[in-house]
N, C-alpha and C positions, 0 to 999 in steps of 0.2 A: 452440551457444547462440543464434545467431544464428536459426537454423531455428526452434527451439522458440521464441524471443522473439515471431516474424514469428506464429507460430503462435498465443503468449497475448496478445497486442496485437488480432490479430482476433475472439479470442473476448472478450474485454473489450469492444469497441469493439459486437459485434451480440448482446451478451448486456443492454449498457446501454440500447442501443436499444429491447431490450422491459422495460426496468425502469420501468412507467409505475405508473399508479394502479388497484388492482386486483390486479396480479398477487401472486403468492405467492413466496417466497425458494425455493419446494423448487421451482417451475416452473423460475426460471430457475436453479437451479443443474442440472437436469436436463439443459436445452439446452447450459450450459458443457461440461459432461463429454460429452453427445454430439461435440459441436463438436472438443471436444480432441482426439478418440478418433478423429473420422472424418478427420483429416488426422493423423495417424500419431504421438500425443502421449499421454501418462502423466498425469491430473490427480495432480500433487506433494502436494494436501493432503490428499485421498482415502486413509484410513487411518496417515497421521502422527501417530506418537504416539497414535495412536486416535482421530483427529480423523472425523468421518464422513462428510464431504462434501468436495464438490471446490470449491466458493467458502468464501470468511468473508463473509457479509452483514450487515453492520453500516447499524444506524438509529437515528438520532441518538443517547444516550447511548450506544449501544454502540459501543465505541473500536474491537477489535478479535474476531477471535475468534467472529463471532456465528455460528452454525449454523442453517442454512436451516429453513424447518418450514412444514406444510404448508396452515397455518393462521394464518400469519401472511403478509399482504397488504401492499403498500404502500398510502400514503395521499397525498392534497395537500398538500406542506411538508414533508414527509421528506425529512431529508439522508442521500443513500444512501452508503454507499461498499460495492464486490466487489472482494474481494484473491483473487488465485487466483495457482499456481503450474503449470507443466507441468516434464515429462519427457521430453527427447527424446535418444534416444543417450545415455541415461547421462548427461547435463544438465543441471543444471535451471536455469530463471528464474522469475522472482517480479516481480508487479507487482499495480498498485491503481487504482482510478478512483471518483471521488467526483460524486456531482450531487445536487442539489433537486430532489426528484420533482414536477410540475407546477409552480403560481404559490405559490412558498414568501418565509418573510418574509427581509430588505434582511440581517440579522444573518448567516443559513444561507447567503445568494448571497455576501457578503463573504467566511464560510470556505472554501468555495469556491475561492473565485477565490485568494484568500491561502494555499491550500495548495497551486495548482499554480504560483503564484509564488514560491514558497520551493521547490520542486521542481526548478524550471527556475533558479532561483539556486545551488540548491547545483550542479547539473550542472553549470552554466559555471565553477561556480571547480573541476571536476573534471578534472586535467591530470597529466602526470608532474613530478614534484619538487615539487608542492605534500603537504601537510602534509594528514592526515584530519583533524585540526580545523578545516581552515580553511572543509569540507563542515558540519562542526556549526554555527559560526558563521555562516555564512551564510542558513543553517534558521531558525536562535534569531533573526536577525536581523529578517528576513521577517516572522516569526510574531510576534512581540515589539510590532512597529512599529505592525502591525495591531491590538493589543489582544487577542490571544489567547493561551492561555497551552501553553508545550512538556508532552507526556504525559511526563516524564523518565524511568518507568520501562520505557518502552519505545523499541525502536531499528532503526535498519536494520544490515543484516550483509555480512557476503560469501557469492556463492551462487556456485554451481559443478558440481563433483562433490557438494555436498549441498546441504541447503536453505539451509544457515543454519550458516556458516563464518565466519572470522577475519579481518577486524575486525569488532568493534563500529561503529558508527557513532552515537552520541548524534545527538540532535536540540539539543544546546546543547554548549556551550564551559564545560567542566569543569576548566578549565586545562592543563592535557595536550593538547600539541600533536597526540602520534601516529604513526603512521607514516609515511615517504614515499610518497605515489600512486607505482605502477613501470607501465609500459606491458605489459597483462598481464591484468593485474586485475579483477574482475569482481565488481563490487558494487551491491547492493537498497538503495538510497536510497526512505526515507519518511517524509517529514514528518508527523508525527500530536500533534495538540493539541486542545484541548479550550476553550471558551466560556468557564469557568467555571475552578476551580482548579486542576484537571490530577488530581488524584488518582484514583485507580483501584479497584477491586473486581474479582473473579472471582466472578459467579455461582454456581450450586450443581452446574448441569451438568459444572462444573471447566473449562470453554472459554471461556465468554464474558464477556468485560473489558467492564464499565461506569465510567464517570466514579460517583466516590462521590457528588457534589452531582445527577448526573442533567443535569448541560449536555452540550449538544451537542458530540461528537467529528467530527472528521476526520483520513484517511488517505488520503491517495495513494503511488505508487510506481513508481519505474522499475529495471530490472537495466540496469547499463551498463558497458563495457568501456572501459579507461582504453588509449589508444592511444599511440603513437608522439610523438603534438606535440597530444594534447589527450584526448577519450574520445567513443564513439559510445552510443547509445542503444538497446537489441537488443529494447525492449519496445514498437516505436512501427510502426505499421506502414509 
């Protein structure tokens, strides 16, 4: 997991590089999937459940789920987010990265930033003997504070030997504390909220989650492993 992590952190990191203004979602999922492929990786989402591509290209109402297409371009002020998954050795990691494509407006750079700070909060209260709520809480916290609102029907998970394993991880404090972090464990933390009321839709394609009001979503993500005296991060290069 390590490997493969090392592996989706670089493709995240020069697939967002060319997510400018102009390009197309089915380019750069092109390049993802090459990229995977030619350092010795599985794109995870590529045939999932019938899913057809190897990124989720989500822009702005779209929460999650979005499918690349060839015909749809980015624009100036799009808030991007690409969720992608690999496969290595029977593996897998999941992760996510979010930006404002060009000079976008104060509202889209605030979610931003408020989601890779809810990110990095839940990660640091991620240790052994703490409690999985205590990673919710910390989310709702973040995202809350900012004036944003949690997507509740969607969650992070544990990934491993599949994509999407045991626990659950809410993005809010449902009262249920959970289970204890064990040194061990490997789980897809992602914060994903929305501008506006949180609510959701699946479009007609049967994949792609839009917010019902049409405000803008975000989603970031990391897979990380809960260690010995705290947890590392396998999706960072």
């Amino acid at each position: 997991m390590r490997k493969g992590g090392k592996i989706l952190a670089d493709v995240l990191e020069e697939t967002m590089k060319k997510a400018v203004v102009g390009v197309s979602t089915w380019e750069l999922d092109e390049f993802a999937e090459n990229m995977i492929r030619q350092n010795g990786g599985i794109p995870a989402f590529k045939g999932y459940s019938g899913f057809p591509a190897t990124l989720c290209t989500n822009i702005n109402e779209v929460v999650v789920h979005g499918i690349p297409r060839k015909n749809e371009f980015l624009k100036e002020g799009d808030l991007f987010t690409i969720d992608c998954g690999v496969i290595y050795k029977g593996f897998y990691t999941d992760a996510a990265r979010s930006k404002v494509i060009g000079n976008g407006p104060a509202n889209k750079i605030q979610m931003v930033k408020t989601a890779y700070e809810a990110l990095s909060k839940a990660i640091d209260t991620a240790r052994p003997g703490v409690r999985l709520g205590e990673i919710s809480k910390a989310i709702q916290t973040a995202v809350e504070s900012a004036g944003f609102t949690i997507v509740k029907d969607l969650t992070g998970h544990g990934v491993g030997k599949h994509l999407h394993e045991e626990p659950i991880i809410l993005n809010f404090f449902d009262g249920d504390e959970g289970p204890i972090l064990k040194p061990g464990m490997t789980l897809a933390i992602e914060p994903i909220f929305a501008m506006g009321k949180g609510e959701i839709n699946t479009l007609k394609d049967n994949w792609t989650i839009v917010t019902e009001d049409r405000s803008c979503a975000v989603q970031v993500e990391n897979t990380i492993l809960i260690t010995q005296d705290g947890c590392e991060i396998l999706t960072i290069k």
